[in-house]
BAPA-674298 format. One line per field, with one value per atom (N, C-alpha, C, O, CB): residue number from 1; residue in one letter; atom name; z, x, y. Coordinates in nm, 2 decimals, padded with zeros to 4 digits. Glycine has a CB too. Example, Ala and Ser with C-alpha at 12.3 -4.5 7.8 and 13.67 -1.06 7.14 Angstrom:
BEGIN
kevex: c(1;1;1;1;1;2;2;2;2;2);
lumro: c(A;A;A;A;A;S;S;S;S;S);
koldo: c(N;CA;C;O;CB;N;CA;C;O;CB);
up: c(00.78;00.78;00.78;00.85;00.90;00.71;00.71;00.79;00.80;00.57);
east: c(01.32;01.23;01.32;01.42;01.13;01.28;01.37;01.29;01.34;01.41);
north: c(-00.57;-00.45;-00.33;-00.33;-00.45;-00.22;-00.11;00.00;00.11;-00.06);
***
This chain:
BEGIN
kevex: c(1;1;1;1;1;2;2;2;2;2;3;3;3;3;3;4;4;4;4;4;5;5;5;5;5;6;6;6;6;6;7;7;7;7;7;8;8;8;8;8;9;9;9;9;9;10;10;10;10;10;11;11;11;11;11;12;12;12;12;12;13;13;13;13;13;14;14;14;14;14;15;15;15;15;15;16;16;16;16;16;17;17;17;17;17;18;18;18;18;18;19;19;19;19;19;20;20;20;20;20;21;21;21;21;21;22;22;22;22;22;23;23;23;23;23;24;24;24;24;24;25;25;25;25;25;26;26;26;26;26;27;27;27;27;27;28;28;28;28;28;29;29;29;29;29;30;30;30;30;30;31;31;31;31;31;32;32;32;32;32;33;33;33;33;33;34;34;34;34;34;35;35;35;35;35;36;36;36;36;36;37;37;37;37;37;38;38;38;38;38;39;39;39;39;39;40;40;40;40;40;41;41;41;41;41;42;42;42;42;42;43;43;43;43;43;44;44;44;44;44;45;45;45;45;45;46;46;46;46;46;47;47;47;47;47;48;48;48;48;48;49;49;49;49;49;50;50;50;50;50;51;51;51;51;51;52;52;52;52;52;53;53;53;53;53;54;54;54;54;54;55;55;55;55;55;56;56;56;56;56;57;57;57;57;57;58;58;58;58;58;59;59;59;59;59;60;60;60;60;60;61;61;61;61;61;62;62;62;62;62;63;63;63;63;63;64;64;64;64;64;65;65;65;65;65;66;66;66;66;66;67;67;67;67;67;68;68;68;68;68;69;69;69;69;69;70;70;70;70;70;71;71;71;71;71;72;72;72;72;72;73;73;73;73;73;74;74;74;74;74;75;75;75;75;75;76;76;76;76;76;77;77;77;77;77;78;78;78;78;78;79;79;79;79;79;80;80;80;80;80;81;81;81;81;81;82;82;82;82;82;83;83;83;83;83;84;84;84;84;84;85;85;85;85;85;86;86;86;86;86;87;87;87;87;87;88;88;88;88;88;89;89;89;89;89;90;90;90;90;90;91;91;91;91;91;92;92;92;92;92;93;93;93;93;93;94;94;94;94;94;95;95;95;95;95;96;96;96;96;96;97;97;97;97;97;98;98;98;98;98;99;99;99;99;99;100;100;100;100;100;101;101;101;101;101;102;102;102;102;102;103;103;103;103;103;104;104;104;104;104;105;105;105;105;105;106;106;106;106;106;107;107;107;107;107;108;108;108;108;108;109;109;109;109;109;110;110;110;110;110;111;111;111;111;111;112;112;112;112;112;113;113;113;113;113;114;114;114;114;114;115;115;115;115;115;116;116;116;116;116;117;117;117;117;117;118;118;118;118;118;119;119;119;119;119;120;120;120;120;120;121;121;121;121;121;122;122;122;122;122;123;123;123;123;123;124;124;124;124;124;125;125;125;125;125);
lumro: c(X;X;X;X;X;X;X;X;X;X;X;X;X;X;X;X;X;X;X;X;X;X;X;X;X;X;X;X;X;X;X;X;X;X;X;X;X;X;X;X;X;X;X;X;X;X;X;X;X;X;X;X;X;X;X;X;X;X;X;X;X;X;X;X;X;X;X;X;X;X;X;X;X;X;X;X;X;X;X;X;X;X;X;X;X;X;X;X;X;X;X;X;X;X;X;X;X;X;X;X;X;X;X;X;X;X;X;X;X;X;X;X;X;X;X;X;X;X;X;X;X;X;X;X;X;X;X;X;X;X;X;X;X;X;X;X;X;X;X;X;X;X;X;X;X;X;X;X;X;X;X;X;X;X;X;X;X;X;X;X;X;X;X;X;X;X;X;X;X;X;X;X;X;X;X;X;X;X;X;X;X;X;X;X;X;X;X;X;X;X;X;X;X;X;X;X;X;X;X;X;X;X;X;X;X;X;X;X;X;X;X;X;X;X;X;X;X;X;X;X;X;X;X;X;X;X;X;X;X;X;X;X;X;X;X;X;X;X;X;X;X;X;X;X;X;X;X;X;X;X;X;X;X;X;X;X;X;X;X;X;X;X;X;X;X;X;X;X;X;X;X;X;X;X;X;X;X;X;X;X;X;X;X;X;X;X;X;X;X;X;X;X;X;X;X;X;X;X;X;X;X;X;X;X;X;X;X;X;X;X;X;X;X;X;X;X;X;X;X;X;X;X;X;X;X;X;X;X;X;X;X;X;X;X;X;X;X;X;X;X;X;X;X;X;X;X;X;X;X;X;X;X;X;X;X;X;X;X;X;X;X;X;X;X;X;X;X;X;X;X;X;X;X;X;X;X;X;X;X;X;X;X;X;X;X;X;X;X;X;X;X;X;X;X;X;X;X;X;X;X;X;X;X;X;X;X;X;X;X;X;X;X;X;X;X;X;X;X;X;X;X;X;X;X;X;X;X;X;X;X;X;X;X;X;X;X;X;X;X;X;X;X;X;X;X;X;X;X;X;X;X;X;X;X;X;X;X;X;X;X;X;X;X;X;X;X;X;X;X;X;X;X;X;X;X;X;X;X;X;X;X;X;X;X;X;X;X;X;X;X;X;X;X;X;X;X;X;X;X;X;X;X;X;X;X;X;X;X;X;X;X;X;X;X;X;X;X;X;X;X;X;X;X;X;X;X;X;X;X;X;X;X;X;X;X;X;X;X;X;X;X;X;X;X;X;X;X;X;X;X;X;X;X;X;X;X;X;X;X;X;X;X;X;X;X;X;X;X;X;X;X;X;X;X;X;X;X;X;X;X;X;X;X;X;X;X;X;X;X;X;X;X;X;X;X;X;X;X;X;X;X;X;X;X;X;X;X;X;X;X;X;X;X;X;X;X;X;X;X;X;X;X;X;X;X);
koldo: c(N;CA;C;O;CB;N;CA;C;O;CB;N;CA;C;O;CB;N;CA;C;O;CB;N;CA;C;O;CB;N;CA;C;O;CB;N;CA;C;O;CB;N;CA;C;O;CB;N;CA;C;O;CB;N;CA;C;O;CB;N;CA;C;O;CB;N;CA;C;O;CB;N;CA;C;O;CB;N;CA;C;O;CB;N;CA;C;O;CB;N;CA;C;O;CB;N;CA;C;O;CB;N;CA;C;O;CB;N;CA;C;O;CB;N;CA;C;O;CB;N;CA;C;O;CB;N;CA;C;O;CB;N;CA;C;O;CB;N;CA;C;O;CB;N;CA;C;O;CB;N;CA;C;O;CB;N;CA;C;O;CB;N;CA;C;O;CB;N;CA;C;O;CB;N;CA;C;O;CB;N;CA;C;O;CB;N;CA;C;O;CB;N;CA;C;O;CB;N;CA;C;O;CB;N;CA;C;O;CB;N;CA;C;O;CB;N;CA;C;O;CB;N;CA;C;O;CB;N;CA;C;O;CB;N;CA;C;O;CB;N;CA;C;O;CB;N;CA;C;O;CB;N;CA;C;O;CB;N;CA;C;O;CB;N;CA;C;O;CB;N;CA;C;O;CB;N;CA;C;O;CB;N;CA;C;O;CB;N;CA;C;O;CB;N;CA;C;O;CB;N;CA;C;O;CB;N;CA;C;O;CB;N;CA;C;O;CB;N;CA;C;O;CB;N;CA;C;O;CB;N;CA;C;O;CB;N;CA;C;O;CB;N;CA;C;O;CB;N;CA;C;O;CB;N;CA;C;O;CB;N;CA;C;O;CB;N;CA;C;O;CB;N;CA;C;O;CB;N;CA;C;O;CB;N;CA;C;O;CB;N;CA;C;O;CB;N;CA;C;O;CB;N;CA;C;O;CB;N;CA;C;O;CB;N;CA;C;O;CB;N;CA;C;O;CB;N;CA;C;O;CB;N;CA;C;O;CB;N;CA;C;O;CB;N;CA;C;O;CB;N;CA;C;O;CB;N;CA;C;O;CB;N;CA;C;O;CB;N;CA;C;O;CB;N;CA;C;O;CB;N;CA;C;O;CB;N;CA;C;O;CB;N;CA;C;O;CB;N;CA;C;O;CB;N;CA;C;O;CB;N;CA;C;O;CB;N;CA;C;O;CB;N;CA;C;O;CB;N;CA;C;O;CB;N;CA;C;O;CB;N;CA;C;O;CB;N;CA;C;O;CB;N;CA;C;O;CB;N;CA;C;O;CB;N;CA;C;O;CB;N;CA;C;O;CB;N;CA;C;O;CB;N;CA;C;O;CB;N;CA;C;O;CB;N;CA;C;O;CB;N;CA;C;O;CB;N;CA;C;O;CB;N;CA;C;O;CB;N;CA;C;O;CB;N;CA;C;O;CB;N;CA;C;O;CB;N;CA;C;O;CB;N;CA;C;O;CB;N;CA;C;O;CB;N;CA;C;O;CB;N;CA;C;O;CB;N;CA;C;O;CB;N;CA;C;O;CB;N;CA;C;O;CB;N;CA;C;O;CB;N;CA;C;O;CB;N;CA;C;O;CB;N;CA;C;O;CB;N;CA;C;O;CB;N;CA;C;O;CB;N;CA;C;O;CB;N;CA;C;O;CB;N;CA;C;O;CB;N;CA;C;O;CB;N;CA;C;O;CB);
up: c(00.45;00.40;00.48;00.59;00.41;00.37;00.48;00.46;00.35;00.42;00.54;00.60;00.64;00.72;00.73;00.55;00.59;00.58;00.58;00.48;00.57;00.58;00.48;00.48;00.70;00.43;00.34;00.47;00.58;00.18;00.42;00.55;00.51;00.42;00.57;00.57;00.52;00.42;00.40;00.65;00.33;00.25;00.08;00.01;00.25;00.04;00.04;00.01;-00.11;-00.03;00.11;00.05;00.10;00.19;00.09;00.05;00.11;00.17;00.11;00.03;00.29;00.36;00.44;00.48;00.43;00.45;00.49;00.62;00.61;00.31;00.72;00.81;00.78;00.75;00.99;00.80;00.72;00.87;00.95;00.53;00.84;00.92;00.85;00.74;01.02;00.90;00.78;00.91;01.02;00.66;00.83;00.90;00.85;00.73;00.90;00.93;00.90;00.90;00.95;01.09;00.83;00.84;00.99;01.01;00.65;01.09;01.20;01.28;01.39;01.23;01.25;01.31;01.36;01.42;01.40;01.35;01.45;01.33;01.21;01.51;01.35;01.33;01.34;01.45;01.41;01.26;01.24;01.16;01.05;01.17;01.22;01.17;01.09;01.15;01.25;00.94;00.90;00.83;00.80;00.81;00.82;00.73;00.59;00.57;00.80;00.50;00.34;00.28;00.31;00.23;00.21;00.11;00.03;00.00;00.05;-00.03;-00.19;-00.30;-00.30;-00.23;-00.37;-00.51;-00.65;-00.72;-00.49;-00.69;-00.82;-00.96;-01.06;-00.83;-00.94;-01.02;-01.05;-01.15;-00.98;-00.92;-00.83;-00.94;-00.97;-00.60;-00.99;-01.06;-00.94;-00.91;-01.25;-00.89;-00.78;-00.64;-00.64;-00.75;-00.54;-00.46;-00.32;-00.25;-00.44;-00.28;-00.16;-00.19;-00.26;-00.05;-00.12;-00.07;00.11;00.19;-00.19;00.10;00.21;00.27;00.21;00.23;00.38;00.41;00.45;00.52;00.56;00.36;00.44;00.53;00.56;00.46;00.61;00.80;00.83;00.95;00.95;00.79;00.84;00.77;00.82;00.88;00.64;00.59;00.66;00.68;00.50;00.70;00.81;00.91;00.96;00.86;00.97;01.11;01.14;01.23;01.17;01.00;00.98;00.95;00.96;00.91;00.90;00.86;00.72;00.67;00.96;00.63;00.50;00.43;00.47;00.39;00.33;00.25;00.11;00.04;00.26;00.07;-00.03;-00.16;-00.17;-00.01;-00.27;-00.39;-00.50;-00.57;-00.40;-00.53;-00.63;-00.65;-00.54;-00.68;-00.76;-00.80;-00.92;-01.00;-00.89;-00.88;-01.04;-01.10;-01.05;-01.01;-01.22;-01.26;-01.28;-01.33;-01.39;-01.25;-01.26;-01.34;-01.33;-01.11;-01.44;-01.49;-01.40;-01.36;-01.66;-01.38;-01.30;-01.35;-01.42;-01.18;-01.34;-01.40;-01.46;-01.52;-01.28;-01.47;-01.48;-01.63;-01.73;-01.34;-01.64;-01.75;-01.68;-01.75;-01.92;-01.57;-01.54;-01.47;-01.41;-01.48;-01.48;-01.48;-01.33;-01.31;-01.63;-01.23;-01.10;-01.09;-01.14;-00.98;-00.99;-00.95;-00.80;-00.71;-00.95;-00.79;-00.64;-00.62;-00.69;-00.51;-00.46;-00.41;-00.38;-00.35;-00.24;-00.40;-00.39;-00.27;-00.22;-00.48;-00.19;-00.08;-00.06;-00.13;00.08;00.03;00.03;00.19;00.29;-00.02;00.16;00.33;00.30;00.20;00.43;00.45;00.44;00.53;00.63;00.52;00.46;00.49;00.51;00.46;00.35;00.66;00.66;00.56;00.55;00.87;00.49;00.41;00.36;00.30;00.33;00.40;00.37;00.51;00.54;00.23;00.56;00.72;00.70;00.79;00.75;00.63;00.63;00.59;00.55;00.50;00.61;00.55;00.43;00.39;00.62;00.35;00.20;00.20;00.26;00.07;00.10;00.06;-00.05;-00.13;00.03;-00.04;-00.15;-00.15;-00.08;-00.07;-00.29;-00.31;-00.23;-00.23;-00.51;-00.19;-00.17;-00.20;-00.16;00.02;-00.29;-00.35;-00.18;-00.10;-00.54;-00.19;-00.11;-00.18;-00.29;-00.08;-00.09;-00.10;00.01;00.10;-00.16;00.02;00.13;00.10;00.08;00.17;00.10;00.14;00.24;00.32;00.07;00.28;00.34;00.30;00.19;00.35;00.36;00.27;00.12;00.11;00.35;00.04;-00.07;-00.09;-00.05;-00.18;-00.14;-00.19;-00.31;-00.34;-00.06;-00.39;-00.54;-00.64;-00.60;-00.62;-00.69;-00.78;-00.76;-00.76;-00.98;-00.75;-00.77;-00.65;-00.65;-00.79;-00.55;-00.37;-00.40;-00.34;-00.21;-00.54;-00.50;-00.61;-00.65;-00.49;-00.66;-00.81;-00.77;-00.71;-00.91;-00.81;-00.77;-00.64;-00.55;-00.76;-00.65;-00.50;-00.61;-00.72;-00.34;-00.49;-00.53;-00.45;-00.33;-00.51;-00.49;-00.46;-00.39;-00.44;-00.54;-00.28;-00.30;-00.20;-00.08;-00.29;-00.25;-00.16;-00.18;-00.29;-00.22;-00.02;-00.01;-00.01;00.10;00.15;-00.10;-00.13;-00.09;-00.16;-00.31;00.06;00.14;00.26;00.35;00.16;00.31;00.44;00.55;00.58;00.53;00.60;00.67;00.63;00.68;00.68;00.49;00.42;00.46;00.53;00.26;00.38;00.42;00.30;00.18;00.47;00.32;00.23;00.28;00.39;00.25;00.16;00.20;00.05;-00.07;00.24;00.12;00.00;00.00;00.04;-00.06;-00.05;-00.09;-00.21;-00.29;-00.12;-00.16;-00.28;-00.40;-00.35;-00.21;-00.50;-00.57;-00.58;-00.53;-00.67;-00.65;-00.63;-00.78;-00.84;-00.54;-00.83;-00.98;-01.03;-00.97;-00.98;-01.12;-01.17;-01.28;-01.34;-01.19);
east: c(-01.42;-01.31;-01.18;-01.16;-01.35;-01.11;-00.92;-00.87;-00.89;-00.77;-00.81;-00.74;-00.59;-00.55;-00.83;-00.53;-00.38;-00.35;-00.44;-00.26;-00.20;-00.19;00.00;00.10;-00.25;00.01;00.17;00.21;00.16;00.20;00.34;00.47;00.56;00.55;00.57;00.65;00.79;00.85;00.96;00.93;00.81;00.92;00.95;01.05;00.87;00.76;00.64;00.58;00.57;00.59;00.54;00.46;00.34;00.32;00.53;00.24;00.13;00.13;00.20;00.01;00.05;00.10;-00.05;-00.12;00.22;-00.10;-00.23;-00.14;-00.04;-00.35;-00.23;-00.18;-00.30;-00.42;-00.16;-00.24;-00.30;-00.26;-00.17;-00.18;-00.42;-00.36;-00.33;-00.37;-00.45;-00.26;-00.25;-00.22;-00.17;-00.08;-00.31;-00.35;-00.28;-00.28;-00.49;-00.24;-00.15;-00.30;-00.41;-00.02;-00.24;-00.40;-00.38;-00.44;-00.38;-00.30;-00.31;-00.39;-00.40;-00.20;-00.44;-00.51;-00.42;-00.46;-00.60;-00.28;-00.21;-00.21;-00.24;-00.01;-00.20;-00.22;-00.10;-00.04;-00.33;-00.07;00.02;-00.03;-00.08;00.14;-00.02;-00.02;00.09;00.20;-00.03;00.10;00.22;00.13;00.02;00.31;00.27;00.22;00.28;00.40;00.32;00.19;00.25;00.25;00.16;00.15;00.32;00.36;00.25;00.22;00.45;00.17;00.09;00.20;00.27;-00.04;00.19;00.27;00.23;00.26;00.30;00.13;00.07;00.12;00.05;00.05;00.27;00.35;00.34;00.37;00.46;00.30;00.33;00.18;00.11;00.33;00.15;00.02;-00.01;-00.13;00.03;00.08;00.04;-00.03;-00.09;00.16;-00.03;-00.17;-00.12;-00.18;-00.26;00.04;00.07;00.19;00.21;00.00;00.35;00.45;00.47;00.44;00.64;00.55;00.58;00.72;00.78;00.49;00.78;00.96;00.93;00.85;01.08;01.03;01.05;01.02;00.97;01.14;01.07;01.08;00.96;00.95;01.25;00.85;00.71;00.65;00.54;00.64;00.64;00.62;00.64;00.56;00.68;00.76;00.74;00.69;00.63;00.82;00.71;00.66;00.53;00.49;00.66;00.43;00.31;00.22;00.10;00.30;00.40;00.34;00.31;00.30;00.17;00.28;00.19;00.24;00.34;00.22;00.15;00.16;00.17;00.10;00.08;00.30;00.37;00.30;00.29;00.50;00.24;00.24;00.31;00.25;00.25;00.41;00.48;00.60;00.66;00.43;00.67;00.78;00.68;00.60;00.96;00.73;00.62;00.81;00.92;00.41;00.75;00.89;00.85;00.74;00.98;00.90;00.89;01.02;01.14;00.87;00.95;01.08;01.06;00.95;01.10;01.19;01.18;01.23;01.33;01.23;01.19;01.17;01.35;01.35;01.10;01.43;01.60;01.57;01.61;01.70;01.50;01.47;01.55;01.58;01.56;01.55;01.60;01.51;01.42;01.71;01.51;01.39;01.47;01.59;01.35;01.36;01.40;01.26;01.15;01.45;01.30;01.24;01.20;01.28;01.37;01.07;01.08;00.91;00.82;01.12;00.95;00.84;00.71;00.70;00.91;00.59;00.48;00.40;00.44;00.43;00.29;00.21;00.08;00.02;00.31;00.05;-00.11;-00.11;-00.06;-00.22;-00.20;-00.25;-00.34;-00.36;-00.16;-00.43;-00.56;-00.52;-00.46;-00.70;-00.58;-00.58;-00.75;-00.86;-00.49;-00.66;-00.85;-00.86;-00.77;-00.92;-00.97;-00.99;-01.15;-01.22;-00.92;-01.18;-01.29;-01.39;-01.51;-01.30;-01.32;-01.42;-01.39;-01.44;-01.60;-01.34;-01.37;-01.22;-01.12;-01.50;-01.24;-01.07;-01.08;-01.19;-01.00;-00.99;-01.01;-00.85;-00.75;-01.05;-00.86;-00.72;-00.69;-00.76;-00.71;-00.54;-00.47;-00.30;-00.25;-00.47;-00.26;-00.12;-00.02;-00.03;-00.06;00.06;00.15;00.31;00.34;00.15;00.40;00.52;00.60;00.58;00.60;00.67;00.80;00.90;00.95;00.88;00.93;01.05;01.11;01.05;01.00;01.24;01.28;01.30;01.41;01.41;01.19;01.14;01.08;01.09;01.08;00.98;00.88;00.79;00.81;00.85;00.65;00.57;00.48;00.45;00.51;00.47;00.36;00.25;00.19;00.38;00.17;00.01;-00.04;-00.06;-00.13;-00.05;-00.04;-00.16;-00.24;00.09;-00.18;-00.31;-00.40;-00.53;-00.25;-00.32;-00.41;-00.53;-00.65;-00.33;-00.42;-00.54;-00.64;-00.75;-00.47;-00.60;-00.69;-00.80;-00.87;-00.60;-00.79;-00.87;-01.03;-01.07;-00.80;-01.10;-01.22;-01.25;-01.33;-01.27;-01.18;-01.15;-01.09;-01.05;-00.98;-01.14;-01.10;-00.99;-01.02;-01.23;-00.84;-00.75;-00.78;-00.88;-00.67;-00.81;-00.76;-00.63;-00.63;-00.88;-00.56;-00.43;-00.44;-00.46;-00.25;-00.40;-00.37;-00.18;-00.12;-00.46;-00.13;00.03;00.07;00.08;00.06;00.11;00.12;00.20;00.12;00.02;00.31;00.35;00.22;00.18;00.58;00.19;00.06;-00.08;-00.17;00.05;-00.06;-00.19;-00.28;-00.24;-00.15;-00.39;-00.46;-00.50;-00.49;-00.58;-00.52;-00.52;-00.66;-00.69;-00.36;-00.73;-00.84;-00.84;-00.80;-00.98;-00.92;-00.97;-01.05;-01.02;-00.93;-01.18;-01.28;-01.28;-01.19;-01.33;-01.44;-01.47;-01.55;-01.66;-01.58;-01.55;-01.63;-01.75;-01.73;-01.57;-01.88;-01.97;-01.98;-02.02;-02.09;-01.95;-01.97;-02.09;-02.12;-01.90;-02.17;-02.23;-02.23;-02.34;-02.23);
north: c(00.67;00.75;00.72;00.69;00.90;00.73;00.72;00.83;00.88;00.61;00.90;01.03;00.99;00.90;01.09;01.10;01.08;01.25;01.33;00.96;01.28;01.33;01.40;01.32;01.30;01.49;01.52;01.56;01.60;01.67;01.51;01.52;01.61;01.69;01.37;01.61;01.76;01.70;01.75;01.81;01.59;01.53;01.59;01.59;01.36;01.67;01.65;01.51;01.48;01.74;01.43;01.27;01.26;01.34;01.12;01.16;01.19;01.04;00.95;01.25;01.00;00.94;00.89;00.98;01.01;00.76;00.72;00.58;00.50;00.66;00.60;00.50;00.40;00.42;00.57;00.29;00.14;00.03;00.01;00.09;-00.04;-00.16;-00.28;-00.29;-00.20;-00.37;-00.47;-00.62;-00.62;-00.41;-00.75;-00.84;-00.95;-00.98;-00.85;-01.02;-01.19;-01.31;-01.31;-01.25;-01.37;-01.51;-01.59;-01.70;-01.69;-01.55;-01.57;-01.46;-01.49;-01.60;-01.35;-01.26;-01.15;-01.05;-01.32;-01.18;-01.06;-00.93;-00.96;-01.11;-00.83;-00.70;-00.61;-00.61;-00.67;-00.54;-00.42;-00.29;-00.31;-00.48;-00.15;-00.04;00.00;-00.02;00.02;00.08;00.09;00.23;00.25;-00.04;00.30;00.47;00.42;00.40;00.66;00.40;00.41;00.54;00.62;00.32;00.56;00.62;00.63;00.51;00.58;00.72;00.70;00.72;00.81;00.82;00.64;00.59;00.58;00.49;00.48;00.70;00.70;00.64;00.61;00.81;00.62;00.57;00.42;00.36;00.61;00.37;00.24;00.19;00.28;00.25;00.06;00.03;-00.09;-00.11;-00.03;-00.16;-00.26;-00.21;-00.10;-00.33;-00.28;-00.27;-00.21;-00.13;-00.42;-00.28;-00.26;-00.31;-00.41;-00.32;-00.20;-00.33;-00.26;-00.17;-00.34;-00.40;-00.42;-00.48;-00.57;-00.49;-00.42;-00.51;-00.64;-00.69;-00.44;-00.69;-00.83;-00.88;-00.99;-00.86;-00.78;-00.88;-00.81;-00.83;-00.83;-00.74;-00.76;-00.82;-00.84;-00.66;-00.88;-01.00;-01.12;-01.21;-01.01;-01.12;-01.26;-01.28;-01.38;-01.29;-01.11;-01.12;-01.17;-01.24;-01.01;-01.11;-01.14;-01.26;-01.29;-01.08;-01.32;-01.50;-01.45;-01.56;-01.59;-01.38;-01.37;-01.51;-01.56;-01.21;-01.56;-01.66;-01.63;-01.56;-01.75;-01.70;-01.67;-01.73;-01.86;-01.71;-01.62;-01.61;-01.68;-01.77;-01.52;-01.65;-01.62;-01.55;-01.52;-01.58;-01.51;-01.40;-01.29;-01.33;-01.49;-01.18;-01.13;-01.07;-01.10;-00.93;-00.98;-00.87;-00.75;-00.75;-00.90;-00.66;-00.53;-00.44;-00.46;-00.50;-00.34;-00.24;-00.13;-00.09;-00.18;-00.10;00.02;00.13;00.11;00.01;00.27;00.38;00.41;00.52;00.50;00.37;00.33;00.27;00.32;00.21;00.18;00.08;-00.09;-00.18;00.15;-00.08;-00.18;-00.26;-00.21;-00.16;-00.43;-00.52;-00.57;-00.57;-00.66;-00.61;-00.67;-00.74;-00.70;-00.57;-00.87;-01.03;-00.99;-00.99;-01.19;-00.96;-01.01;-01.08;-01.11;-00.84;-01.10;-01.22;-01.10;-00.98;-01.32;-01.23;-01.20;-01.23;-01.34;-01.23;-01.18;-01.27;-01.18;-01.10;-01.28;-01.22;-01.20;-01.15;-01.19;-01.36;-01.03;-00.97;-00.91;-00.85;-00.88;-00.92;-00.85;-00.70;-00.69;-00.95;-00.60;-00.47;-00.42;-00.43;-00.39;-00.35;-00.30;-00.16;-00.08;-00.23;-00.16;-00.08;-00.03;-00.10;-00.13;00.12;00.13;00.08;00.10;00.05;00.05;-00.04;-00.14;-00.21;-00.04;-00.22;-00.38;-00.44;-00.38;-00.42;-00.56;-00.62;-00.67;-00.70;-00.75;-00.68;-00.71;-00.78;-00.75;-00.55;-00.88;-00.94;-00.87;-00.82;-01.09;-00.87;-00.77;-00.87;-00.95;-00.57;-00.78;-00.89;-00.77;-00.65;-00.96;-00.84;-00.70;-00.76;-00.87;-00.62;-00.65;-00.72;-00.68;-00.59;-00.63;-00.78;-00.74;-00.64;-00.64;-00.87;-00.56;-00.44;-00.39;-00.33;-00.33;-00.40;-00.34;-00.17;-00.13;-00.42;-00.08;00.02;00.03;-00.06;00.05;00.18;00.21;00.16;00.13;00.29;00.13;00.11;00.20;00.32;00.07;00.09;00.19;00.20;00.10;00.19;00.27;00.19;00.26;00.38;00.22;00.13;00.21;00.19;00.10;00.15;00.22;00.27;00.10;00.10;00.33;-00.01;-00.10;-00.12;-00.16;-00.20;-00.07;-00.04;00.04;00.02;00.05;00.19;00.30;00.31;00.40;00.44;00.20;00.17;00.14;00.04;00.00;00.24;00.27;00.35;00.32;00.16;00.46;00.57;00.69;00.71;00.51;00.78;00.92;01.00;01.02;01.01;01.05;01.06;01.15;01.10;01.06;01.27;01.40;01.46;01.44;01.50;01.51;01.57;01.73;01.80;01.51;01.79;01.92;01.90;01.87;02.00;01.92;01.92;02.07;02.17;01.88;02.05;02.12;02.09;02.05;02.15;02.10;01.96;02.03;02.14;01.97;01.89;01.92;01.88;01.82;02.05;01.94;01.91;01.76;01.66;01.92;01.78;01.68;01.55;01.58;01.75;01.46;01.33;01.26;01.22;01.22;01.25;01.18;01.07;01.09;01.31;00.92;00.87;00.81;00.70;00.82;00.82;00.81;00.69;00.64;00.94;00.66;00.52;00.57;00.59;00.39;00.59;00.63;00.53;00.42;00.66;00.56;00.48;00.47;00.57;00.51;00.39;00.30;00.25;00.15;00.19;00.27;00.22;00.04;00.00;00.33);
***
């Protein structure tokens, strides 16, 4: 299970580690982003810091109706106990984590500042 936690903002908020294919390691608090259908983003300059290896460009509309280009890369996130590769778009935001990370997990939030954030794997048949 992952445990986070809503903040005074109200957001809900899971602390994540996230791994370069050189092995160095960074902690970051994401945002949950139900809106969000992708997996992870991430800023630039810890994209680099991290070394991640670059993907691609994808496009995205954003809730405005307006379409934006940005870069793609790849990092492993520990998740569930274990590391898993995942794409994560660049954005110069906080971080996010969006339905594509939580696809096959069970959401639950106490939407409360304080409250509690847990997520669970569901077991699929």
């Amino acid at each position: 299970m992952i445990s986070g936690h809503v903040n005074s903002s109200p957001e809900a908020v899971v602390s994540l580690v996230v791994r370069g294919p050189d092995g160095h390691e960074q902690g970051v608090e994401a945002v949950i982003d139900t809106g969000f259908t992708g997996q992870i983003t991430l800023p630039t300059e810890l994209i680099t810091e991290l070394g991640l290896p670059f993907l691609g460009q994808s496009r995205a509309v954003l809730g405005d109706g307006s379409e934006i280009l940005y870069d793609v890369f790849e990092v492993s996130v520990i998740w569930d106990g274990g590391a898993r590769l995942v794409n994560v778009d660049a954005a110069e935001t906080e971080p996010l984590l969006g339905m594509g990370l939580l696809l096959g997990h069970e959401l639950a939030i106490q939407v409360v500042p304080g409250g509690t954030v847990s997520i669970r794997p569901l077991l699929l048949s």
